[in-house]
N, C-alpha and C positions, 0 to 999 in steps of 0.2 A: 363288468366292473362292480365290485363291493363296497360302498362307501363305509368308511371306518365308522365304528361304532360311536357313539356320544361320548363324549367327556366333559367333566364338569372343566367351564372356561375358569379359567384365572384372571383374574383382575387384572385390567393393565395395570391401574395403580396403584399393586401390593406393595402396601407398607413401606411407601418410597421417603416419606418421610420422620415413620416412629421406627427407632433401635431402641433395645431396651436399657442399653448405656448410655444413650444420648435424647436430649430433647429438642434438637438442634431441626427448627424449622416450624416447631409445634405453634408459635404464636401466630405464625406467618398462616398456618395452616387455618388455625381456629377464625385467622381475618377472613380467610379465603372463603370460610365456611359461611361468614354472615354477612355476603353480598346480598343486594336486595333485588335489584334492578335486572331483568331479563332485556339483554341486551346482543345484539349483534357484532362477533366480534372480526367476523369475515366473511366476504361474500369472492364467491368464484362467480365468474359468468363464461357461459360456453361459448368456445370458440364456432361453433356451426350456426350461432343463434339460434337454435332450434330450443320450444321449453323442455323442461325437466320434468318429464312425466313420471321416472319412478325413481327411485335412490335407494342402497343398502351398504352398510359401513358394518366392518371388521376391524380387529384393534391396529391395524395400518393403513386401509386401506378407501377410499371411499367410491362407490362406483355409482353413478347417475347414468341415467338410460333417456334417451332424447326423443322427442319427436322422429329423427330425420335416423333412424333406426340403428345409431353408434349408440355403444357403452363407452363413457370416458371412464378413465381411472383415476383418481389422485391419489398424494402420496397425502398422511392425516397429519402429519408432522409439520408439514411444509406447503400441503396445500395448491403442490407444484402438479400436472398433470404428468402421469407415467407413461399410458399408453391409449391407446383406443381400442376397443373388442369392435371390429366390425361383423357380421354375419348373416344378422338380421333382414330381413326385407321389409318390415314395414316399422314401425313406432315403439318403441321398446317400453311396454304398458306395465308390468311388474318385475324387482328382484327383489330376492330372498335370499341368506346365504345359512349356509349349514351350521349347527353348532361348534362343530369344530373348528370352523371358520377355513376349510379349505376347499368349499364349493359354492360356486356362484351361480346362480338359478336365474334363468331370465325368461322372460313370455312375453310375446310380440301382439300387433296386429296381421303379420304373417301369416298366422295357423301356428307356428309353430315353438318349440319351446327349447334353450341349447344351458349346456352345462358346461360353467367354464373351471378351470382349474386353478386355482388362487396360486400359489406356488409359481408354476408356469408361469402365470398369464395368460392363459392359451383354450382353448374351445377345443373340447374333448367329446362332447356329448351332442347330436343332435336329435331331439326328437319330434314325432309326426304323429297322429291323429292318426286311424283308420277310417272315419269321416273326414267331410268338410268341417268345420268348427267356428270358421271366423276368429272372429279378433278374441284371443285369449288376456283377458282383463286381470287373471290375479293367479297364484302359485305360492305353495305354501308346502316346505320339507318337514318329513317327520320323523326325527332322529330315532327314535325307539323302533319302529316297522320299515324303515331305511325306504319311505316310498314318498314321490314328490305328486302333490294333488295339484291341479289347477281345474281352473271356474272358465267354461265357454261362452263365445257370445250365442251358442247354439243351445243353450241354457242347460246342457250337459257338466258332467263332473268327473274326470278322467285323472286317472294315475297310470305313475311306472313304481316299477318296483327294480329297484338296482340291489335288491340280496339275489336275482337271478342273473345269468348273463342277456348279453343284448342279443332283442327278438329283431331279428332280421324279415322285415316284409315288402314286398314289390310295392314302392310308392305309388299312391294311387291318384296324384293329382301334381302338376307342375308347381312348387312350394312358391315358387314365385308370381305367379298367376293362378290362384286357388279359385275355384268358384266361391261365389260370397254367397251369406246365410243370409235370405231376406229379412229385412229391418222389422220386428215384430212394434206392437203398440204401445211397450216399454220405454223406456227413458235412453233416448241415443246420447249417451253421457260423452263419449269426443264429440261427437258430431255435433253436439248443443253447444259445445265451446270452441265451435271450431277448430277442432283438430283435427285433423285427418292421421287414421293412422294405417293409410297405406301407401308404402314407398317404393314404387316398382320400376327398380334398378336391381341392376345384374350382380351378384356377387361371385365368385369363383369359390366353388368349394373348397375346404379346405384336408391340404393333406392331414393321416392318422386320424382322424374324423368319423367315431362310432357314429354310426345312423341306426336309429331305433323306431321302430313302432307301436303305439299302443294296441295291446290288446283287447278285442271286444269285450271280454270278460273284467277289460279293466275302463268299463266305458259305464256313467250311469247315466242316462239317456234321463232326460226331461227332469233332472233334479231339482229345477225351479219352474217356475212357468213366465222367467225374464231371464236377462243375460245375468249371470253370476258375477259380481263387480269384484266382491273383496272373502278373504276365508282371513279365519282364525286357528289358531293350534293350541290345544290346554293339554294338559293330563292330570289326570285323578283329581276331574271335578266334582264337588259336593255330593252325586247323585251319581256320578258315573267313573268306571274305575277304569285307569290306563287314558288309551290317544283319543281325544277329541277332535274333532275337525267341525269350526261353526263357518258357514258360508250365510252371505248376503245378494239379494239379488234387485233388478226392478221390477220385481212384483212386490215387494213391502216386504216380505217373509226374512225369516233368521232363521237356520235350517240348524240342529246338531247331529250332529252324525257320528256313532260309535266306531270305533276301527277294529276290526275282528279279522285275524287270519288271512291278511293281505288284500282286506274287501272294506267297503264300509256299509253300515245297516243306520236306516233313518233312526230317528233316537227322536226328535222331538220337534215339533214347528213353533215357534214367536211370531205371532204378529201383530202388527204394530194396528193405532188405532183410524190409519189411513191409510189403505195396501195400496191407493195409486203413488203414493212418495216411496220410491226406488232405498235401496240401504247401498250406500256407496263406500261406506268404510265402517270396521272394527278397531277392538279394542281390548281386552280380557285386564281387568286390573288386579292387585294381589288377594284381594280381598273377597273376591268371585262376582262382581262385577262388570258385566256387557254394556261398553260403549257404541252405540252406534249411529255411525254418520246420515242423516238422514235427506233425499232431496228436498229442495225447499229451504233451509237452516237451522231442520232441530237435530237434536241429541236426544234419540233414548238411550236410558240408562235400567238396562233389566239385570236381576238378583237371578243368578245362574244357581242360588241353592232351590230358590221357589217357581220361578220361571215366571215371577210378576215385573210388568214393565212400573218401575214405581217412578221415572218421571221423565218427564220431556219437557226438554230445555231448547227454549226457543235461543237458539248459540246465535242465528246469523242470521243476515238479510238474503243471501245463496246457497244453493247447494252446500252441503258438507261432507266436501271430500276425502278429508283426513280426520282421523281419532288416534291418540295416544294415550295412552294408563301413566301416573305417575304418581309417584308418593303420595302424593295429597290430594289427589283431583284427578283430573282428563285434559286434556290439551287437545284440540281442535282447527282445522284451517278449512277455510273454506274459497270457493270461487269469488267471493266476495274482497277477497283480497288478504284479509284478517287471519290473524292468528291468535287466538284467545287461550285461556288460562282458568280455569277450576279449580276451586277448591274444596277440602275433602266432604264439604257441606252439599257440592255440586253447586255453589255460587261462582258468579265471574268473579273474577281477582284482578285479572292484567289482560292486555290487548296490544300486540304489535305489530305495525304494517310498513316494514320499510321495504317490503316487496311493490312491485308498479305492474303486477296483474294477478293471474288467477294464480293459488295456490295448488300443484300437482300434487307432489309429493312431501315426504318426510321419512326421518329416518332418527336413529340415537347412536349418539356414540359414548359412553360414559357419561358424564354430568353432564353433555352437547347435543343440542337439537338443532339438526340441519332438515332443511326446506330447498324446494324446489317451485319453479314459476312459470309463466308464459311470457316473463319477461327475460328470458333466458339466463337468469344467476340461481345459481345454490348462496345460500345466507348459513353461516355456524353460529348458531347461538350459544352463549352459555346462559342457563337457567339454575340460577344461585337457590340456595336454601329448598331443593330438592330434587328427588332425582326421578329420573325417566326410567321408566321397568319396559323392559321386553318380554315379549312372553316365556322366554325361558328364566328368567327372574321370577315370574309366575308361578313356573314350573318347579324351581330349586330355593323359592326362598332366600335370594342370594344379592341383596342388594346394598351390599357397603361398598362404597367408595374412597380409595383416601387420593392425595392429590399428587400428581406425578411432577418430577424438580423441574420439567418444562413449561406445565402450566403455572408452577408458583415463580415462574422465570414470566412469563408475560402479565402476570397478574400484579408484580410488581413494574414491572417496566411500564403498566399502563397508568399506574396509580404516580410513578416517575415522570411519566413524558408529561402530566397533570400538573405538575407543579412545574414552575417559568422560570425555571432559574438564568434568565436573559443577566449577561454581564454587560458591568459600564454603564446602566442607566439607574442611577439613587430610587426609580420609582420600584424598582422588583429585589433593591435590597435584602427586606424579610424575606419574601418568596424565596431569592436564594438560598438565604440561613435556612426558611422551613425543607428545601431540598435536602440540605445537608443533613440535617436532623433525622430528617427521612432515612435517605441511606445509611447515614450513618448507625440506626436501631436495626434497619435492615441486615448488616453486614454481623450484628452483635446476635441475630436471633439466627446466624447462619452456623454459628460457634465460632467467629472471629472476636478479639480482643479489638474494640474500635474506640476512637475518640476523636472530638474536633483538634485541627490545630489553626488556632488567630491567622487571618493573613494579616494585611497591614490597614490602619486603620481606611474606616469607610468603605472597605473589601473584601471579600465572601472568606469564608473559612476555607481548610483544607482538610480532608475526611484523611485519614491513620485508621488501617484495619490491619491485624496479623492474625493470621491463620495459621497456628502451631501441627509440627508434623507430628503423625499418631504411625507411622509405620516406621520399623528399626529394620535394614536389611540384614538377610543373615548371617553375615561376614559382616557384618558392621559392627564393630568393637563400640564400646562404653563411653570411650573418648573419642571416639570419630566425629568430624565436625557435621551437622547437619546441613546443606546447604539451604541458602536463602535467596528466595527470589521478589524483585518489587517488580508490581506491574501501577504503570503510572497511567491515567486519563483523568479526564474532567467532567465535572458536572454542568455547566456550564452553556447555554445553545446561544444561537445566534438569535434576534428578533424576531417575531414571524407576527406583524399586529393584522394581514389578512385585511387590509381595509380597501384592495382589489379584487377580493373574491379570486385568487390566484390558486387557493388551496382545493381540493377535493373536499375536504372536509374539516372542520377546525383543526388547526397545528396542533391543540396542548389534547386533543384529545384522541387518546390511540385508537388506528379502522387499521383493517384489513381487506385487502382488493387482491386477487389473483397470486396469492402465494406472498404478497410484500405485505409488509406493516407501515403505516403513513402515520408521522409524527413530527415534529421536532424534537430533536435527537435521538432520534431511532437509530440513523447511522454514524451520528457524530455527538456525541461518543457516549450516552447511554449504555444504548443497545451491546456494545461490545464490552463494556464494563462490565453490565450483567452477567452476559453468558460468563464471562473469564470468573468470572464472582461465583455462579454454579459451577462451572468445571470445577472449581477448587471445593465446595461446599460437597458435591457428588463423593471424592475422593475422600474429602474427610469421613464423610457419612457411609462407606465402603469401608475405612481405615485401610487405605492406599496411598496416603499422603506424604512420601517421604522427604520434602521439601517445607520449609517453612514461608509462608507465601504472604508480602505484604503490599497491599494494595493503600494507594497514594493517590486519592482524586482529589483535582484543585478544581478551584471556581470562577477562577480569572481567566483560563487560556486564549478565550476567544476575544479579550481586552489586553493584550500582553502579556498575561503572568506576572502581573502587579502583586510585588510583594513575598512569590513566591520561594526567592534565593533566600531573603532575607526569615522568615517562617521558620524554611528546613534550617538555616544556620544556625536557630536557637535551641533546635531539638534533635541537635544533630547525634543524642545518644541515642535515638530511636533507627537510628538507620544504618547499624555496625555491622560489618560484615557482610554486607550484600553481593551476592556472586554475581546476578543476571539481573539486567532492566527489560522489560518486557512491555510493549504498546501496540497497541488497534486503533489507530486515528489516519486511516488512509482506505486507500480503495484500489480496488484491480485495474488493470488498463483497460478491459474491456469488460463482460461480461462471464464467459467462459473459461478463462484458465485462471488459476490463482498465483499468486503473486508472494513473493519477498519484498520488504524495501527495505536496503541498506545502506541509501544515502539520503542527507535531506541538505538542500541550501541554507546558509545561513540570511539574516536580512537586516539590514541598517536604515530605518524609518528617519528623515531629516526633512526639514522646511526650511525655504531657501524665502527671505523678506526681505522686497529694498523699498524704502520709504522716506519720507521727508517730515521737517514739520511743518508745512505747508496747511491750509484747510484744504479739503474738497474746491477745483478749480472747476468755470465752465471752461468748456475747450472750445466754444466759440469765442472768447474773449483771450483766453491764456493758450490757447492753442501754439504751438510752433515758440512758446516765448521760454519756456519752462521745460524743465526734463521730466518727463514722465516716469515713474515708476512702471507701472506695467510694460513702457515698451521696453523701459532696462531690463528689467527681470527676463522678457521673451529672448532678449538681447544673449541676456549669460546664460537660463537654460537651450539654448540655441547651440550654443558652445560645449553641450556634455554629452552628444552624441555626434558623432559623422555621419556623411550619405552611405556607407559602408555597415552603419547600424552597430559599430564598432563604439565601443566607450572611448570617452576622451581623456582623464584624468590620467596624467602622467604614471609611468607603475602600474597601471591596472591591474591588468594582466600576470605581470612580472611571476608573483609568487604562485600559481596555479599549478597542483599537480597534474603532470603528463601523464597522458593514458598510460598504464599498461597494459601489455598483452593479458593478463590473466583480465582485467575490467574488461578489454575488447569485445573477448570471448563470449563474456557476458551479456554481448547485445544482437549474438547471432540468434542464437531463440527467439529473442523478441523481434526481429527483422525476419524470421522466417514467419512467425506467426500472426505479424502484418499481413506480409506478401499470398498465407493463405486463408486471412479471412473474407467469407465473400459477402460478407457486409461491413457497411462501415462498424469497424471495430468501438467505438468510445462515443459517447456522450457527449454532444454539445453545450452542456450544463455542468459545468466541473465545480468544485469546493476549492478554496484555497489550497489545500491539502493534498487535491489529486495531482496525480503521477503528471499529467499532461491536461493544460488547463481548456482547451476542447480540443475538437477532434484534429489529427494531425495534418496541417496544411502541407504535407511532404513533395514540393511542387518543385519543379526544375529550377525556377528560379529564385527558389529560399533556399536553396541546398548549392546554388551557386557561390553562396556567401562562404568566407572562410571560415575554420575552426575557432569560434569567443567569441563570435559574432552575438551580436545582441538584438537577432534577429527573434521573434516570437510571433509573425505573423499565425492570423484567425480566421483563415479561410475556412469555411464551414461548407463549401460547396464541395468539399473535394469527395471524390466517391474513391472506395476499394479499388477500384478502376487504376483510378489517379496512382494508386499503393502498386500495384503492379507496375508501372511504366518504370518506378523507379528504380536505381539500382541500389544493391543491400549498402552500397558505401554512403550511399545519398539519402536515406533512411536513415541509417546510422549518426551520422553527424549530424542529423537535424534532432534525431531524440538526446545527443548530448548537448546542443545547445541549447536547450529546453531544462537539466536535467544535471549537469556538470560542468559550466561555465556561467562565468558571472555575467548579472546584466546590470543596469538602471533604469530605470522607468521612473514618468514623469505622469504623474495621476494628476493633479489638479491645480489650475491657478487660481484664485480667489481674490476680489476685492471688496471691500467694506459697503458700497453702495452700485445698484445693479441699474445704471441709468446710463444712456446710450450719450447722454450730453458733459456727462461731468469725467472730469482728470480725478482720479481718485490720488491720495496721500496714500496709496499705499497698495500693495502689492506681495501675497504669499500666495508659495506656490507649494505641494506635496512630493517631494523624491524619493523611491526607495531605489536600494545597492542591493542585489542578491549575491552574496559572495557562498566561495566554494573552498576547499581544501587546496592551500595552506593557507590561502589569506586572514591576513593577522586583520580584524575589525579596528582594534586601534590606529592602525596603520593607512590603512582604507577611509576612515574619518579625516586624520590628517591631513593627507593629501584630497580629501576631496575638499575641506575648506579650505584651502593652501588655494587652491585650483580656481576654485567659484572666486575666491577673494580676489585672486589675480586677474580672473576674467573681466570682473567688474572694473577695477582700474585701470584694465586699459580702453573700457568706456568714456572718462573721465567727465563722471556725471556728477551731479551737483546734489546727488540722493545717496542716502546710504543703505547699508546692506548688512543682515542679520544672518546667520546661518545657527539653524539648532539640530543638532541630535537627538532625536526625540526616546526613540527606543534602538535597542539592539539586540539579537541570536545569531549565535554560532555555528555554523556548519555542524553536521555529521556526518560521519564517514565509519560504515559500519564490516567486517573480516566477512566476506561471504565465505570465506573457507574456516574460518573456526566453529570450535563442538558445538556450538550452541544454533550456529545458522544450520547446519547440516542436519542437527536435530529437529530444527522446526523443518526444512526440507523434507523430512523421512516423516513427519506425522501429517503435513500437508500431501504428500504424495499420498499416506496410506489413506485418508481422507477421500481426497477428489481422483483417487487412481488416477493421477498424472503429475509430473512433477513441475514443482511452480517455477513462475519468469523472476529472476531476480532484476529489481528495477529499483532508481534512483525518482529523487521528487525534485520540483523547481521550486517548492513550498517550501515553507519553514514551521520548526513548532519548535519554540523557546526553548522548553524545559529539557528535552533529549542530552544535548551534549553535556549541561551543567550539569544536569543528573549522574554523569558517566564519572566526571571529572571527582564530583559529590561525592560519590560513592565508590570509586575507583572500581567498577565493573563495567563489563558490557553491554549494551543494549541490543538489542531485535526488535523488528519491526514488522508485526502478521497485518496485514489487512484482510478485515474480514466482507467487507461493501463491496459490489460491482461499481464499474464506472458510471452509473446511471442512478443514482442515491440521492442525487441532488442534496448531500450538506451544503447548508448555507442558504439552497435557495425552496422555492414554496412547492408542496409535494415533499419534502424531503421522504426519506424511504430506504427499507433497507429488507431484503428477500430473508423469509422466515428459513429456506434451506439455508442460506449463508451464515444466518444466527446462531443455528444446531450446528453446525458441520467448525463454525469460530470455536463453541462450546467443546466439541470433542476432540479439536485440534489442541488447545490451551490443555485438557482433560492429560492428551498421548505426550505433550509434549513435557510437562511436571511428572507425571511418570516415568520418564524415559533420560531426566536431570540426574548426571551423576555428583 
């Protein structure tokens, strides 16, 4: 094998936000640019609990190497894991990846050393020693001389050269049971920290699996007189021209080493002015600059034009494991737990330790500094107002950065999830308004046309963005109409005051754990805002925008939508023409497949009061003599349901539309893909909003009940298990009674004083009606005070009785066979390669149908959250792959709007 030659890498993020016709994003940019604060903005932790001894990141890809001798993979995007490299036999001590970024270089406590194939995925190379060697500590490729070096615990210095083919030689020792290098008087650097890195378990070799061995002549025997910890790669240093290779060892020394004709020749010794303190890591900065990690907690810092050590920086109270070069300084971590910060003076600047042991590893991924630990997590930092150089930035000079529309998608969203826009309570008022304001400059530095619109007095505003279309198709005549799309959500969250310590970490302040973002309104309804707000900003900044797209966030939703009818009514020149309504305020049934939703229940909020003018009685005294309010009140709600679980109000039922076969149809996918999940499918933590408010109680004897039943039992015990027994018909009818039949429910009785001795004067109780397609709400009200009034008299109690309507929403009911669903079908298929479940909700969201009716167009309904997001409750959450994969769905699906 040949590895391709070097090329120079391309920025991930070229020029993703300056055109030279547009400045659309450039403010957002300059904000981005003048963060202060190094801060952590996700942490992975490995599922083997093993630490993270080494880490190497490409522009997708991130791979940590463990203790317990797996390479995991994650994806950099999402943060999700891909896959696992196993091969290894003992502790996976170093990786390094190619410049081209399509080879993964890894060195073990094994002996040995494998090369995996990035494209693949897959382990192509294995190579072996013609000694014993012990634990190989460090590995370093050299794009120019196509040859990979690494550093022995045998204090040897051994290459391959892959511009030859592979040297095929009779292995000279079981890789799996190597004899070991006795432990010299050197610094046992796992061993001190308790690591072991020998893991001797069996691995099966793997087919198409090049085996290579080094050649003697590729061996330099005693190149330190300690184990080799860490190497460095330059070229065309100060004093020496072409590949450099500097190695560190535990004898104190800094070795440089010329590379000549597929060999290397000593060039130079550094040492330090203590040779028993070990050098356990490098650094090359742009400047010619030698960082080095030293045992004990300093840093020397040696001038690679003079070879003078001109300082040593007492960095730590431990070992210092780590060295990094950065624009202005050096970055450093150490055993001691610490991760510190330098500046171009070589003073400390900053310090962070939200790791909870030793620091292994580190690595850079563009403006991002990811760590590794012994407390088994990778942490991503962003490190603002500079940036991180690799040695090939070194090498090429090549260190601009601009900022990619993902990152200035979380960089807003975290500065968003920071302000409380909590509805319904006077005390976060401004906070609100300062929300709106926010977004609303946001939306205008995206190149949307944005403005506030009043809600009703004492009530948050409503944000107006249009984003005008910049693409003409080419059959598309002069006069052809442009279509227009409105996507509606809210600014809006639920409470989160944390005053149980329920949270992971504060609500208002955006973390990252294992691929998810935790916040309040991360997934309700932020987070899908934004993306949908980039997809459309992407397109324009493309000029791919053939739609005119205007975005509609209110501030009330999660208090009714106070105010809202009454806002658009006033401004209703602003919303002419609208073809398509489009919203993300729901979640998947489970985790795995993605979802449509094209129906939502309507809901009818009422309080049911009977009261006297009586004072507060005792009921020792007035007991048995007087009508009690409360037991009236139990009396009448007593009478709105049957033992059948059936509503009582006369009519109820009556106007419901009957299945048809084409909705039927609809619910065998989701009935099969019950019946094969072998976990329980959903979340016992649902949102108002979600498809099915926990997991489904699908039990013989809720499915006994007939079709309207206003059954909703919450069995939470039931396992996959339970899902099986059932039959698809007995599934079926219990997600439509969940989903597309009406219920009432009776949430709370309340009296004025909470004493076990007094008759209270009075007695309110909470009712909601969820109604479904065709029921008329007016009609439904009617008859249910019609109903409760009647009940009450033929109590013939001496107290009276109040009935209020407090709020109401409309049913939806959305064409799962018109162009627009089929079209989100076909760009969610091409998305998750598979096609989604179309599903109905038992929830309600106000503004849907008015909207429809508003605007005399259609709505769609993407959910981009799993069922395990927890809107509403603490932890909320929403998966960073869901967020990108919402974005390029809303992206395919405005593209694809005829």
């Amino acid at each position: 094998m040949t590895l391709p030659s070097p090329t120079i890498l391309k920025n991930k993020f070229n020029s993703s936000l300056s055109r030279s016709n547009s400045g659309v994003g450039d403010n957002i940019s300059k904000r981005l640019e003048q963060k202060l604060d190094t801060r952590c903005i996700h942490t992975i932790t490995q599922e083997d609990d093993n630490s993270v001894l080494s880490l190497a990141a490409n522009d997708k890809y991130l791979f940590s190497g463990s203790q317990g001798s797996k390479i995991h993979v994650w994806d950099l995007n999402t943060f999700q894991l891909v896959t696992v490299f196993e091969g290894h036999c003992g502790s996976v001590l170093g990786l390094t990846i190619s410049d081209d970024q399509q080879w993964l270089f890894s060195c073990s406590g094994d002996g040995t050393v494998r090369v995996w194939d990035i494209a693949r995925l897959k382990c192509s190379h294995l190579l072996r020693s013609c000694h014993d060697v012990g634990d190989i500590f460090t590995l370093i490729y050299t794009s120019g001389s196509n040859l990979l070096f690494f550093g022995c615990q045998n204090t040897s210095m051994q290459w391959y050269d892959f511009g030859q083919g592979p040297q095929h030689h009779p292995i000279l020792q079981d890789p799996i049971h190597p004899s070991r290098t006795e432990k010299s008087q050197f610094f046992k650097l796992f061993h001190d920290l308790g690591l072991d890195t020998k893991q001797h378990h069996h691995v099966e070799e793997e087919q198409d699996l090049i085996q290579c061995v080094i050649k003697t002549n590729h061996v330099y025997a005693n190149a330190h007189d300690g184990y080799i910890y860490c190497m460095a790669y330059a070229n065309d240093l100060p004093n020496i021209e072409g590949e450099v290779i500097i190695t560190g060892s535990g004898d104190g020394n800094i070795k440089i080493w010329s590379i000549q004709n597929k060999s290397v020749q000593h060039y130079q010794t550094l040492t330090g002015s203590d040779p028993d303190r070990g050098i356990l890591s490098l650094a090359i900065s742009e400047d010619g600059y030698l960082f080095c990690g030293v045992q004990g907690g300093h840093v020397q810092i040696w001038d690679l034009e003079t070879y003078q050590l001109i300082r040593s920086v007492i960095a730590h109270s431990d070992d210092v494991l780590l060295v990094m070069a950065n624009e202005t300084g050096f970055i450093s971590a150490s055993a001691d737990g610490l991760i510190k910060f330098w500046n171009e003076a070589f003073d400390f600047s900053e310090s962070v330790d939200d790791h909870n042991g030793i620091i292994l590893s580190m690595a850079k991924s563009n403006d991002y500094l990811i760590t590794g630990s012994s407390d088994h997590s990778i942490k991503v930092w962003d490190v603002p107002s500079t940036k991180i150089l690799s040695t090939e930035q070194f090498r090429k000079n090549n260190s601009n950065y601009d900022c990619s529309s993902c990152d200035l998608l979380m960089y807003v969203l975290e500065r968003w999830v920071a302000i409380r826009t909590v509805s319904g309570n006077p005390h976060y008022l401004e906070e609100c308004r300062r929300g709106a304001k926010f977004f609303k400059n946001i939306l205008q530095q995206l190149g949307a046309q944005s403005q506030l619109i009043p809600g009703a007095t004492g009530r948050n505003p409503l944000i107006f963005a249009k984003f005008s279309a910049n693409l003409t198709r080419p059959s598309q005549s002069p006069d052809t109409k442009v279509p227009t799309v409105l996507f509606y959500g809210h600014y809006d969250v639920m409470p989160a005051e944390n005053e149980n310590n329920e949270w992971l970490q504060d609500p208002f302040k955006l973390s990252g754990l294992n691929g998810y973002i935790y916040g309040r309104g991360t997934s309700d309804n932020k987070g899908p805002i934004l993306a949908s707000v980039f997809a459309v900003h992407e397109l324009l900044k493309e000029g791919l925008l053939n739609v005119n797209v205007i975005f509609l966030i209110e501030g009330e939703e999660e208090s009714g939508s106070h105010g809202f009818l009454e806002a658009l009514e006033k401004h209703q020149h602003m919303f002419e023409s609208i073809d398509l309504i489009i919203l993300s305020n729901s979640y998947w049934l489970g985790e795995d497949v993605p979802c449509i939703t094209y129906g939502l229940r309507g809901v009818i909020h009422a309080s049911v009061t009977v009261f006297n003018s009586l004072t507060d009685l005792h009921s020792g005294v007035e007991g048995g003599a007087v009508s009690e309010p409360l037991i009236d009140l139990v009396h009448v709600l007593g009478k709105l349901i049957d033992d059948d679980k059936r509503v009582c109000i006369p009519a109820f039922y009556e106007d419901v539309l009957p299945v048809s076969k084409a909705e039927e149809k609809l619910y065998d996918p989701i009935v099969a893909w019950f019946k094969s999940s072998k976990s329980l499918p959903m979340s016992t933590s649902r949102s108002q909003h979600s498809c099915i408010t926990t997991s489904p109680s699908l039990s013989s004897e809720a499915n006994s009940k007939y079709e309207g039943s206003n059954n909703s039992s919450d069995d939470e015990s039931v396992t996959s298990t339970d899902l099986t027994l059932q039959t698809c018909e007995q599934i079926k009818k219990q997600l439509m009674s969940r989903w597309r039949y009406p219920t009432l429910t009776i949430h709370s009785i309340h009296v004025p004083m909470d004493n076990p001795t007094i008759i209270s004067h009075c007695a309110r109780s909470a009712v909601s009606m969820r109604i479904v397609p065709n029921q008329s709400i007016t009609e439904i009200c009617r008859t249910f005070e019609k109903y409760v009034r009647h009940t009450f008299q033929n109590l013939k109690s001496e107290n009276n009785i109040s009935i209020e309507i407090q709020s109401s929403a409309d049913y939806w009911l959305g064409n799962p066979d018109s162009k627009y669903f089929k079209a989100a079908e076909l760009a969610i298929e091409e998305e998750w390669e598979m096609k989604p479940l179309y599903i109905r909700e038992g929830g309600s969201i106000p503004a849907v149908r008015w909207l429809e009716r508003f605007c005399d167009a259609p709505a769609i309904h993407i959910p981009f959250g799993q069922s395990s997001d927890q809107a509403h409750l603490p932890n909320e959450r929403i998966r960073l792959q869901n967020l990108h994969a919402g974005r390029r769905i809303i992206k395919t699906l405005l593209k694809n709007i005829q």
